[in-house]
C-alpha positions as CSV (number, residue, x, y, z in Angstrom):
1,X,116.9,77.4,132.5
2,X,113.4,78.5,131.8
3,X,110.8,76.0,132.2
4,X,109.4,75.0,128.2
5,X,105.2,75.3,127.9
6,X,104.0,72.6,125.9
7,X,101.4,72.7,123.0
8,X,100.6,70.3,119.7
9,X,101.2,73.6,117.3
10,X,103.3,76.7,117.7
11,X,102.4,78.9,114.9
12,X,105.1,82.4,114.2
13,X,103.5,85.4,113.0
14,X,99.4,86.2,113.5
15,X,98.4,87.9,110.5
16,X,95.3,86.1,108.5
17,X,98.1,83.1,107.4
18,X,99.1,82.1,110.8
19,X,95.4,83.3,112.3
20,X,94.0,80.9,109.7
21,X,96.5,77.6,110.9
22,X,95.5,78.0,114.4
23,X,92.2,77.7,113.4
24,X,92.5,74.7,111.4
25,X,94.5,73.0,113.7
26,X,92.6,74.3,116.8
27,X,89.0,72.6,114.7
28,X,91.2,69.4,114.1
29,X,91.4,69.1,118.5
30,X,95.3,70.3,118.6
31,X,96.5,72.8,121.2
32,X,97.9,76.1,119.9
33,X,100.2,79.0,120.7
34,X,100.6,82.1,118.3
35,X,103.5,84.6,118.2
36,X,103.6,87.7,117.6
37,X,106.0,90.8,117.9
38,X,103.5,93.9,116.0
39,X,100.1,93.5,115.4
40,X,98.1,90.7,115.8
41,X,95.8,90.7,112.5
42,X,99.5,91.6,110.6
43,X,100.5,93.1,107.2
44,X,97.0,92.7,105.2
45,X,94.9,94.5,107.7
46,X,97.1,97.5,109.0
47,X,99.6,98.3,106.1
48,X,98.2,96.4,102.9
49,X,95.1,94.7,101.7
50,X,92.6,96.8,104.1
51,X,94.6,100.0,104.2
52,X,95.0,100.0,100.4
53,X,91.5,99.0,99.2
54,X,90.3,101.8,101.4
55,X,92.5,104.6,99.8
56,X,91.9,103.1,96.3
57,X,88.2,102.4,96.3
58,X,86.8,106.4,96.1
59,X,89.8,106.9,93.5
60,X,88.4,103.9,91.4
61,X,84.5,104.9,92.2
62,X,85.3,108.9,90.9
63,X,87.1,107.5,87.5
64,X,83.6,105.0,86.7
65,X,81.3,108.0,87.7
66,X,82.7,110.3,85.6
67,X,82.1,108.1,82.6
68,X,78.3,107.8,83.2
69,X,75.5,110.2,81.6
70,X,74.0,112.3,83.9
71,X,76.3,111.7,87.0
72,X,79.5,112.1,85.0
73,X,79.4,116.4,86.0
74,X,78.6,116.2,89.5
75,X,82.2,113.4,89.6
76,X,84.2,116.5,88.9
77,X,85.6,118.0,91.8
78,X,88.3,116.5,93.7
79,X,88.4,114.4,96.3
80,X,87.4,114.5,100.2
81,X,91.0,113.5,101.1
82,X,90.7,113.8,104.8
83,X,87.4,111.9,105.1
84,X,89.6,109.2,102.6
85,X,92.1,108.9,105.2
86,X,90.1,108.6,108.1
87,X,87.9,105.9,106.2
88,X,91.4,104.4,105.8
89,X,92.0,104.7,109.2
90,X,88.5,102.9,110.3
91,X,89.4,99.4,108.0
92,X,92.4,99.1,110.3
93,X,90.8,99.8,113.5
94,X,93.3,103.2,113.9
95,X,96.2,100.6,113.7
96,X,95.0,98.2,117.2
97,X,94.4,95.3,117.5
98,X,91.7,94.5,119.7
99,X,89.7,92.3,117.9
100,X,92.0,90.3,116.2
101,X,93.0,89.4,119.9
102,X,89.4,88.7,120.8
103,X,89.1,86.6,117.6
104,X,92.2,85.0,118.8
105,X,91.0,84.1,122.0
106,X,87.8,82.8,120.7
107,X,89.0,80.2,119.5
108,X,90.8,78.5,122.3
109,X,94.7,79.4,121.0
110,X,96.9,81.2,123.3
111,X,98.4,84.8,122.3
112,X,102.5,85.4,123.0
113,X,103.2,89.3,122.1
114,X,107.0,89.3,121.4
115,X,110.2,88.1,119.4
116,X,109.6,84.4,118.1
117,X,112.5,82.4,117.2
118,X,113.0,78.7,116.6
119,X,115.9,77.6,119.3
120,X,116.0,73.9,117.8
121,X,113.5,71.5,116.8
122,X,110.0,71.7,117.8
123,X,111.7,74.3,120.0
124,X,110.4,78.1,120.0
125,X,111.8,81.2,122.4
126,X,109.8,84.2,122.8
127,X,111.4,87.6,124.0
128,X,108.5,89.8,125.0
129,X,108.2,93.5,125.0
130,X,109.6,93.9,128.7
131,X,112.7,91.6,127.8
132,X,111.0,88.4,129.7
133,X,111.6,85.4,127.9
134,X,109.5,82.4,127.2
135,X,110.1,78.9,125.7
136,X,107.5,77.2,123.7
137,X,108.1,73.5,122.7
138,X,105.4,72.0,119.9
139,X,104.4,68.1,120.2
140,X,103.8,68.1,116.1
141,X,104.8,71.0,114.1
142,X,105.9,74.8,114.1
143,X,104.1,77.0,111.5
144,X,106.2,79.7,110.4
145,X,103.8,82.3,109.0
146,X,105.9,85.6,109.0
147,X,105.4,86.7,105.3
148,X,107.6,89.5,103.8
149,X,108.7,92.3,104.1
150,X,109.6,95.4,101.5
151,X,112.6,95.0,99.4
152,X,114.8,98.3,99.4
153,X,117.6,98.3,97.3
154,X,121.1,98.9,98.1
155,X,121.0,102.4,95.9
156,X,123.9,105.3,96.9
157,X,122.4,107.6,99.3
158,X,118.7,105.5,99.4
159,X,119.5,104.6,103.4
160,X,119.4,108.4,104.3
161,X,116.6,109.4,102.1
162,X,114.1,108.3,104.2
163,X,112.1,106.1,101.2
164,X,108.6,105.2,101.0
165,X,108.0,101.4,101.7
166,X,104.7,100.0,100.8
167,X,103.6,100.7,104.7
168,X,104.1,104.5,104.7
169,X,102.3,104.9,101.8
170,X,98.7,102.8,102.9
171,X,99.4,104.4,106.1
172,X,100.5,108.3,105.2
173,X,97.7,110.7,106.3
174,X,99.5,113.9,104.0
175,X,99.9,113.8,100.0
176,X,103.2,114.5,98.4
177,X,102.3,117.0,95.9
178,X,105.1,115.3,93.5
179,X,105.7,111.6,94.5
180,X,108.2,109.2,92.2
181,X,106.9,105.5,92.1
182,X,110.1,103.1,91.5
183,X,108.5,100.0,90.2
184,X,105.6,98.5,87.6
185,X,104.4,95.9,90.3
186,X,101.2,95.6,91.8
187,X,102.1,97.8,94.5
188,X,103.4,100.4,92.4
189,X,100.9,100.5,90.2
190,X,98.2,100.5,93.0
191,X,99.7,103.9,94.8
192,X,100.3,105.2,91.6
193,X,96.6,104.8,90.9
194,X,95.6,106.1,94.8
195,X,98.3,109.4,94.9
196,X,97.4,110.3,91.3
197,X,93.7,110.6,92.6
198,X,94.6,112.4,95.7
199,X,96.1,115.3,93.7
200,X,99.9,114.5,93.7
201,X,102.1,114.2,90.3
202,X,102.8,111.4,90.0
203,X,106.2,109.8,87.8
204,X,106.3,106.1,87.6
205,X,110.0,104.6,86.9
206,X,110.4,101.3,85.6
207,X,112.7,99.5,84.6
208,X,111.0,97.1,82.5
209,X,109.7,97.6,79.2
210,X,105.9,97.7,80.9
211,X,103.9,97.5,83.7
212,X,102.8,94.8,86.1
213,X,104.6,92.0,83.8
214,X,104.0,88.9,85.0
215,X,100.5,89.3,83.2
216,X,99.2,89.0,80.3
217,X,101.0,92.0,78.1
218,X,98.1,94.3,77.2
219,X,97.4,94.0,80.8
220,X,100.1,96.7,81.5
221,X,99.2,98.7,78.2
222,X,96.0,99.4,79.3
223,X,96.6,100.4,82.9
224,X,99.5,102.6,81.7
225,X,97.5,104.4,78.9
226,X,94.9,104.8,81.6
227,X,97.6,106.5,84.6
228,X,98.8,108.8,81.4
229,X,95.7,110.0,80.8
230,X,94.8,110.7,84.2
231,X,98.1,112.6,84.3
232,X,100.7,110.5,85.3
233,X,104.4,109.8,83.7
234,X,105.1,106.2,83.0
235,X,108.6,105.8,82.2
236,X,109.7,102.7,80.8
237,X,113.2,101.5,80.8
238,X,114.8,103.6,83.0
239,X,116.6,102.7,86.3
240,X,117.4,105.0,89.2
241,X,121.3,105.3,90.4
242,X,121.4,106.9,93.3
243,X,119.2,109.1,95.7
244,X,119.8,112.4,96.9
245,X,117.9,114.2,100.3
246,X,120.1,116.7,102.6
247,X,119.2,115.5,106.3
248,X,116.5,112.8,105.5
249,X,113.7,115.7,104.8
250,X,112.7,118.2,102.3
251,X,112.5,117.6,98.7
252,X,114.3,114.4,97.2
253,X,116.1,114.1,94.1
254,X,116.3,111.3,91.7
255,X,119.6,110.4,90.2
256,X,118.8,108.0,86.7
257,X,121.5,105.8,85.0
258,X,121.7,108.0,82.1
259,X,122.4,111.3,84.5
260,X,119.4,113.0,84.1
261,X,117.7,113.9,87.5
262,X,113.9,114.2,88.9
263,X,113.2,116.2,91.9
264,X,110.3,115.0,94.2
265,X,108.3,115.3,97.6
266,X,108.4,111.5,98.4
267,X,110.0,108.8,97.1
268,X,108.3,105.0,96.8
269,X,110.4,101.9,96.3
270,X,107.8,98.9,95.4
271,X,110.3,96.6,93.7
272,X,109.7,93.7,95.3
273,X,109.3,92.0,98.8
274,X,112.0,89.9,100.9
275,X,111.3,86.6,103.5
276,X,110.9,88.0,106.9
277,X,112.9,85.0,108.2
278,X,116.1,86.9,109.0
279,X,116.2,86.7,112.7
280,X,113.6,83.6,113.4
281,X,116.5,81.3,114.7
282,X,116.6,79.5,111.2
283,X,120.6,78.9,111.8
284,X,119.2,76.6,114.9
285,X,118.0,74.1,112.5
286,X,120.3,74.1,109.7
287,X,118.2,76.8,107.5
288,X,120.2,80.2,106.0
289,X,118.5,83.1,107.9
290,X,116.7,85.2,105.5
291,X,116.2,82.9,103.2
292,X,112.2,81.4,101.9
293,X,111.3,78.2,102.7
294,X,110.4,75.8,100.0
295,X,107.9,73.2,101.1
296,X,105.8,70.8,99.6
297,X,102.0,70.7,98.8
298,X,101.3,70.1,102.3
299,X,103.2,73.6,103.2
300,X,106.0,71.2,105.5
301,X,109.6,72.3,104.7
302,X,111.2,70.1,102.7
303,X,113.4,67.3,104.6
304,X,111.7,68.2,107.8
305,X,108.5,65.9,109.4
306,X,108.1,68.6,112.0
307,X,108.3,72.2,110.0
308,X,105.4,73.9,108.3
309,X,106.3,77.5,106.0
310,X,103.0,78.8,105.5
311,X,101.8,82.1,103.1
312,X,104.0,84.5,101.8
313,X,107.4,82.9,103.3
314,X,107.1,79.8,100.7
315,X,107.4,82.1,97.6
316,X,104.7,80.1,96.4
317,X,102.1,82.5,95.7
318,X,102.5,86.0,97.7
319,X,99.5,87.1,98.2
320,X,97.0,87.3,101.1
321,X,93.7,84.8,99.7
322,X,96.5,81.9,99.0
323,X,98.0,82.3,101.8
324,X,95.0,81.9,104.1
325,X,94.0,78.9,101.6
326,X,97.5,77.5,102.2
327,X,97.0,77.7,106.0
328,X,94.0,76.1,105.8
329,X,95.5,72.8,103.9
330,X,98.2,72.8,106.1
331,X,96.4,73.1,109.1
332,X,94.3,70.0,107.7
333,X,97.3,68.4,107.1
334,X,99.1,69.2,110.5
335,X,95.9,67.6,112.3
336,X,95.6,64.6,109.8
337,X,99.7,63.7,110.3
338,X,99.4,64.4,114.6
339,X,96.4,62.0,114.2
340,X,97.7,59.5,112.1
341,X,95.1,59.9,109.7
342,X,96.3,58.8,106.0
343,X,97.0,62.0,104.0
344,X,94.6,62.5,100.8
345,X,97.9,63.5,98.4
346,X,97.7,61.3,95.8
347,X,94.7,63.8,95.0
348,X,95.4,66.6,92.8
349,X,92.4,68.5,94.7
350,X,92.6,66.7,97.9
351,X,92.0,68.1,101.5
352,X,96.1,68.3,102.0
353,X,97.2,69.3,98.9
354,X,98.0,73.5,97.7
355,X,97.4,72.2,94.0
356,X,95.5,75.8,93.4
357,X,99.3,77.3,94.0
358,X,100.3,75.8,90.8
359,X,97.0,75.8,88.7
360,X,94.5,78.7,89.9
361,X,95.8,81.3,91.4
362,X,93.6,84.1,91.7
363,X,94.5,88.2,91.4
364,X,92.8,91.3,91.4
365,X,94.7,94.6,90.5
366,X,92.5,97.8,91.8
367,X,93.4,99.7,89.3
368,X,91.5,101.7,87.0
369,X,90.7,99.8,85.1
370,X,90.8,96.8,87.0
371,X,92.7,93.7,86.8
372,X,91.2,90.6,87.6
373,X,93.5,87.1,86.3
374,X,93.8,83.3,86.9
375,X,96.2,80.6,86.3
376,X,97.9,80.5,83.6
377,X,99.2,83.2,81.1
378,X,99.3,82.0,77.8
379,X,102.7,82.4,77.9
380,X,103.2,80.1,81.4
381,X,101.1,77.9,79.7
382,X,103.2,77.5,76.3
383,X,106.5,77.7,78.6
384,X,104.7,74.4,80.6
385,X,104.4,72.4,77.5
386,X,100.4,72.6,77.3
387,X,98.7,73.0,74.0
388,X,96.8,75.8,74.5
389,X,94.8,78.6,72.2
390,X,94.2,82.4,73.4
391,X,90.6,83.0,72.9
392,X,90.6,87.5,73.0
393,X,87.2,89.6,72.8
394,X,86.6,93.9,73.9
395,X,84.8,93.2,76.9
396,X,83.4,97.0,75.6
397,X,81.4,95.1,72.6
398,X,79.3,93.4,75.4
399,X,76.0,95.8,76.5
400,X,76.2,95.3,79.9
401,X,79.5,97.1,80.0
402,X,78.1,99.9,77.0
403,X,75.5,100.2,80.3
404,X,78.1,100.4,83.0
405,X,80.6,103.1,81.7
406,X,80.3,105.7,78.2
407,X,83.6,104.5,75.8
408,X,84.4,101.3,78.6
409,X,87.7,100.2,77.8
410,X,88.9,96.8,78.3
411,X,90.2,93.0,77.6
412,X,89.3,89.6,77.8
413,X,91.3,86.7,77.4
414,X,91.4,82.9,78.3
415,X,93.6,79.9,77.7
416,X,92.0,76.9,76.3
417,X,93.8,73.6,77.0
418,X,93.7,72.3,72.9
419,X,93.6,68.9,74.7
420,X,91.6,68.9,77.3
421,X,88.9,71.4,76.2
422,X,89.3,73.2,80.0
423,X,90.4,76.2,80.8
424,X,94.5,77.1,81.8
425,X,93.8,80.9,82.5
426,X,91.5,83.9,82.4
427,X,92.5,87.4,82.3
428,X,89.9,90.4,82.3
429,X,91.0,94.1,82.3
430,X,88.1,97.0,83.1
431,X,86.1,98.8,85.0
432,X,84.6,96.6,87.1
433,X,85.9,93.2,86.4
434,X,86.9,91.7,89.9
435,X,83.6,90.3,90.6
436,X,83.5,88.5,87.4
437,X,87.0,86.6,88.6
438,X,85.5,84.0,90.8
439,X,83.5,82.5,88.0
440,X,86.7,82.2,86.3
441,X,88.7,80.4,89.3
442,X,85.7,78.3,89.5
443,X,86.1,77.1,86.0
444,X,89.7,77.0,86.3
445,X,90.1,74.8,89.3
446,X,86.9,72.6,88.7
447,X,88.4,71.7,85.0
448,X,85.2,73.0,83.7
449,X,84.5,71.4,80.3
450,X,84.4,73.9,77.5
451,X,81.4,72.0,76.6
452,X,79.7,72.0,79.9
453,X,80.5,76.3,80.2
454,X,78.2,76.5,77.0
455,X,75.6,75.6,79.2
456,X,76.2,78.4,81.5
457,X,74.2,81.4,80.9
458,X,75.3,84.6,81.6
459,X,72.7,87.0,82.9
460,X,71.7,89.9,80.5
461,X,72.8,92.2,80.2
462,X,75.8,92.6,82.1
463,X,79.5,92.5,81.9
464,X,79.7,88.7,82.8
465,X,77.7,88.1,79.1
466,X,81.7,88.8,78.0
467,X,81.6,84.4,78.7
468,X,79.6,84.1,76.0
469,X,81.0,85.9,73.6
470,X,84.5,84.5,74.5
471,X,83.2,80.8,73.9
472,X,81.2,82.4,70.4
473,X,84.8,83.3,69.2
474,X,86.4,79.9,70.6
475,X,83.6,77.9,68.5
476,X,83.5,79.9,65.8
């Protein structure tokens, strides 16, 4: 039998969720291993976050130039693709990990490259590359931090088409000159937004009645109307049947539920995303394979003391900044709990508590226009019970954002708790709103007084003067 190595934490998956646990529990004086079987660094910076930011950001840059005087002609032309691509292919370090290994390293926890799966409790088997296999045993907890992957449906003749995922288009180095986007999500709408500036037509099929709708709904209005104008097809309420493509290459065709049929060079499915718990040795311990993990504010599994589900493969907020915040309270937690240090829970904003999960959850869109949201919708927040008002201004009728961009186009909107006087939610749509969203988490998750934000003066004149303006309207 192979002889177990023992450490305090062994943490599945090294992308920035399970980087950012072996950190905290490394700070707190624990031991750590972390498992890995791709890329150390994982999903965010090879095939996501970095990959897509890259493509996106001269797309988004071209669209705001060519609405200001006296640069708006020179914006014309189309894009450097290549030199796009290989900027793409710096922000993932040409797809190695070197110094996400380093970073590793530098912190004292010890690197596995292979297969992780639990093999009991506390008990952790690691096939490497070669076949060798490993056994890790943890003295306090085991972190699983493997995150999703892309859902593909079970669609007639979708397994030999040879589909886009999310990773081949972030990581494609060749435009489809006609590419078919199925889904209104954030991925979907993101390549959307990239291909459409490379050169390729673009369709959009959704089957919805609108774009990315868990937001606010003119949200998805405005980032339609602005795809159409650039040229795409957004088409609503439709839902594809079945794919055809002889061999797996070539052009692919389309099949909708009503018969009719579109004919493409590449095909996306960005409908959703799926645990990547399927083979992690979750029938060891009880736990259906494939299935997410629901824990509790501390990120531990619920009816374990020993399990931690950390990031995406909680379902509690998939995406990469709460993730890494998650890590960080559980890592907090894990160190408090192997120190038998008394847990700060009975705070709602305690060190070992994910309460932002529930009531600040920040998310930018890199659209154009941009996207930038937190907490609540104003539907969430009526569905929750709260008494809340919308408070709605044209972030375009503020002049820092006259100055920014000729005819700027866009949306505020937040959620005042009636009760409290605080703030539930913020949404912003336009050019150039992301940078305003941290001002808005901060007065989400500090319960900022209504009262006390009156006293905080936006800068003139730019777009940020839109807080103003909203608490003008709220006062009347």
């Amino acid at each position: 039998m192979t002889e177990a190595t023992e450490y305090d934490v062994v943490v599945l998956g090294a992308g920035p969720v399970g980087e950012n646990v072996a950190d905290r529990v490394r700070a707190a004086g624990l031991s750590a291993a972390i498992v890995e079987r791709e890329l150390v660094g994982g999903e965010c910076s090879y095939w996501a976050c970095m990959p897509s930011k890259a493509l996106l950001r001269p797309v988004i840059a071209r669209a705001e130039a060519r609405s200001v005087p006296g640069l708006s002609q020179s914006a014309q032309g189309p894009l450097d693709v290549p030199a796009v691509f290989a900027h793409r292919d710096y922000f993932t370090s040409n797809w190695k990990d070197d110094g996400q290994v380093a970073w590793v390293e530098s912190i004292g926890a010890t690197l596995y490259r292979g297969h992780g799966r639990l093999d009991g409790k506390k008990r952790v088997t690691v096939r490497d590359p070669e076949g060798g296999e490993q056994v890790l045993t943890a003295r306090h907890a085991v972190a699983v931090c493997t995150g999703t992957t892309a859902l593909v449906p079970d669609l007639p003749g979708l397994a030999g088409a040879n589909p886009w995922t999310s990773r081949d288009a972030t990581s494609s180095s060749t435009v489809p000159d006609r590419l078919v986007v199925v889904g209104g999500g954030v991925v979907g709408v993101e390549m959307a937004t990239a291909y459409q500036g490379f050169g390729s037509a673009v369709t959009m099929l959704v089957r919805g009645s609108g774009l990315l709708p868990r937001m606010e709904p003119f949200v998805g209005e405005l980032v339609a109307d602005a795809l159409t104008e650039a040229g795409a097809s957004v088409r609503t309420g439709v839902s594809v049947a079945s794919v055809e493509r002889d061999g797996g290459t070539g052009p692919v065709t389309v099949v909708l539920d009503n018969g009719e049929r579109i004919e493409a060079d590449e095909i996306l499915f960005a409908v959703g995303r799926a645990p990547h718990t399927q083979d992690i040795g979750l029938d060891s311990i009880g736990l259906k394979p494939g299935s997410w993990l629901p824990v509790d504010d501390s990120c531990r599994v619920e009816n374990s003391d020993w399990l931690y589900a950390v990031g995406d493969v909680n379902h509690r907020a998939l995406l990469t900044h709460q993730g890494k915040y998650q890590a960080r309270i559980a890592g907090a937690a894990i160190g408090a709990r192997a120190q038998k240090v008394p847990l700060l829970e009975t705070d709602r904003w305690g060190a070992h508590v994910a309460t932002a999960d529930h009531d600040a959850v920040p998310q930018v869109v890199f659209t154009d226009p941009e996207v930038a949201m937190v907490g609540l919708t104003l539907k969430e927040a009526e569905e929750a019970g709260h008494r809340v008002r919308a408070v709605d201004y044209a972030i375009g009728n503020v002049a820092g954002a006259s100055l920014y961009a000729d005819g700027y186009r866009g949306r505020a909107r937040m959620i005042v708790d009636l009760d409290s006087e605080t703030l539930r939610g913020v949404t912003f749509v336009g050019p150039g709103v992301g940078e305003l969203l941290h001002s808005a988490t901060v007065a989400v998750a500090g319960e900022v007084p209504i009262n006390r934000l009156w006293h905080a003066v936006p800068s003139y004149p730019t777009i940020s003067e839109v807080w103003l303006r909203l608490l003008e309207t709220y006062r009347g």
